[in-house]
N, C-alpha and C positions, 0 to 999 in steps of 0.2 A: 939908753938907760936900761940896768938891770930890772926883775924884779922885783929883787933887793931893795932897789933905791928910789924903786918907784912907790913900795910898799910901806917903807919908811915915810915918803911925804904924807901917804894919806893918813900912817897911823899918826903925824904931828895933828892934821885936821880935827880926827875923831877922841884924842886921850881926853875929852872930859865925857865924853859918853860910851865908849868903850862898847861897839858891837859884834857882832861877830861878823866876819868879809870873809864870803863867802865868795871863791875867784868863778867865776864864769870861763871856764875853758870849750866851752863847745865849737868855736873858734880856730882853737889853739890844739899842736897837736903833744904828744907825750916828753916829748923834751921841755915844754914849757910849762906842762905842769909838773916835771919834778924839779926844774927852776922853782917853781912857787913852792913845791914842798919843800924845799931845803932851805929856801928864803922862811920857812915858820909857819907857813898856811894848813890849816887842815882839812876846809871843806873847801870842796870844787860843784860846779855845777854844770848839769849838761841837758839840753832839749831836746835833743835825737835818741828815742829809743834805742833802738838794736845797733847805731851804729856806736852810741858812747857806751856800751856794754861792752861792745866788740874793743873798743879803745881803753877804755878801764881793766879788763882782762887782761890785757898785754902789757900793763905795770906789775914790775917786781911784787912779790907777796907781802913784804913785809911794808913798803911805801900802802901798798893799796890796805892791807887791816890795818895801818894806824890814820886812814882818813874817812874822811864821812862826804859823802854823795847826796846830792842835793836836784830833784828832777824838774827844773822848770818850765819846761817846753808846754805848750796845748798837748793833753794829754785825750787820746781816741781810746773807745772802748778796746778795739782790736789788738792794743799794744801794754794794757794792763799787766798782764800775763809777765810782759817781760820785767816791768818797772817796781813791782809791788815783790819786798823781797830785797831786792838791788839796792835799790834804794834808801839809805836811812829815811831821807824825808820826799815829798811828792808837795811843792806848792802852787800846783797849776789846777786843780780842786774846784772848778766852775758850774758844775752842776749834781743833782741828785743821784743822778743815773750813773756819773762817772765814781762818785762817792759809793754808791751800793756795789760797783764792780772792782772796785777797790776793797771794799768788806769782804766781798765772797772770794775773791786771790788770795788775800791775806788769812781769812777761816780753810781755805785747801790748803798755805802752806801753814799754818800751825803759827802766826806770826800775828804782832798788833802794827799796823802800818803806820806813822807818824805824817801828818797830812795837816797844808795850810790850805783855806779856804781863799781864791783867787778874787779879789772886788774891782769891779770896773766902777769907780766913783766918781772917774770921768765922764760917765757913760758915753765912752768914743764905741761910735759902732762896727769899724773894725778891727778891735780887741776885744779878748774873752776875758769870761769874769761875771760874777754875780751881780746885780745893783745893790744899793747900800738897804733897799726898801725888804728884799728877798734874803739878806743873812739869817735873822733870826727865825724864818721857818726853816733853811737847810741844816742851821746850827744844833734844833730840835730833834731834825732827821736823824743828824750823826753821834749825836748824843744817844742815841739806843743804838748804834754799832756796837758790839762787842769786837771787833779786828782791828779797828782805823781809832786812834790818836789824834782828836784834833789839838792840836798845839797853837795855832797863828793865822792870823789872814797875811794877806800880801800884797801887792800891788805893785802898775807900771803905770808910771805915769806919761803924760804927756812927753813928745820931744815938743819943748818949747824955754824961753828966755823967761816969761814970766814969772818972776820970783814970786809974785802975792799967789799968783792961782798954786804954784807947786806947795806954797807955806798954808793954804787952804785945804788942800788936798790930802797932804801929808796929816796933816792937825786933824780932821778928816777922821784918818783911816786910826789914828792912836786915840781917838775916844771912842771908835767902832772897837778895837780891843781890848780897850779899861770897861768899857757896857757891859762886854760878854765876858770878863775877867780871862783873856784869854794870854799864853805866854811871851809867844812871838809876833812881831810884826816884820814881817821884809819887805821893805820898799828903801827905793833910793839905790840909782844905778849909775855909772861913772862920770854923768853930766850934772847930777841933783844930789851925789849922796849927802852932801855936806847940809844940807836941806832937810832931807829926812832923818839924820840922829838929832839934830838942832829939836824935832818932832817927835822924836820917841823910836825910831826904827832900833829893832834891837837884830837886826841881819839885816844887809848891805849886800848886791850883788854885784861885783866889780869886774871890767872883765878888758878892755878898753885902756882903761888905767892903770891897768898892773902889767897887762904885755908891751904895751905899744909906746 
């Protein structure tokens, strides 16, 4: 299957709620996302610093200014530097300290950084992310940023079958968004998307599903 036609199935899934799919290529290497590009897609995502810069760099000029970059990876202080800038958006946002060095990147480059807050409402403990309990004092914090944009929280959910817990979880995270009045919500990845627009996800991270 192309991407083409694989992209076509999922946009039948999604036409009553119409998100934005954002392709996860970090995977994939440049031949497959400008498959995706030419199939229609305009945001990609990647979770390796330095090496999806290095990869993003080496797309033609005019493919690469007409798409928007998406950073989801667990994001270290050490790799700010590179990410902040690059990136239209940064949704891997788990703690206070990666927030404040995401502020002070974005005040050296003269830039307001657009940033989703990461919730682990799983609370599985080996993934990152805030608990649902801790939003509202980081949300406080980022809120006298002058640099950083918060736009959305995000989420990964469990790998599991369970429909109620993913429809719990989901449901969840889009009244953690309507509370804060906030824009975006991303969650729901090539096993569950169909789950989280049914929930309100208004970004979709695909990635599984559109190459393979």
């Amino acid at each position: 299957m192309t991407v083409r036609e694989n992209l076509n199935k999922v946009l039948k899934d999604i036409e009553k709620y119409n998100p934005r799919i954002i392709a996860v290529t970090k995977y994939y290497g440049i031949d497959r996302m400008m498959e995706a590009f030419n199939a229609g897609l305009r945001d990609f995502a990647e979770s390796r610093a330095q090496e999806s810069i290095e990869k993003i760099n080496n797309i033609d000029d005019t493919t690469r200014g007409q798409s928007i970059y998406h950073f989801i990876g667990h994001l270290q202080t050490n790799k700010v530097k590179y990410v902040v800038g690059f990136f239209d958006y940064i949704h891997s946002v788990d703690s206070l300290k990666i927030a404040q060095c995401i502020n002070l990147e974005a005040n050296k480059k003269g830039i307001v950084q657009k940033i989703l807050i990461q919730v682990n409402n799983a609370y599985e403990p080996q993934k990152f992310g805030v608990c649902p309990e801790q939003i509202e004092n980081l949300i406080e914090e980022v809120s006298q940023m002058k640099n950083v944009e918060l736009v959305g929280l995000m989420n990964i959910a469990p790998l599991t079958d369970d429909i109620n817990e993913l429809q719990r979880l989901f449901s969840d995270m889009h009244k953690l968004k309507e509370h804060f009045n906030l824009q975006e919500l991303s969650m729901g990845m090539s096993h569950d998307y169909k789950i989280a627009v049914e929930n309100g996800a208004t970004m979709i991270r695909l990635g599984r599903i559109l190459f393979e």
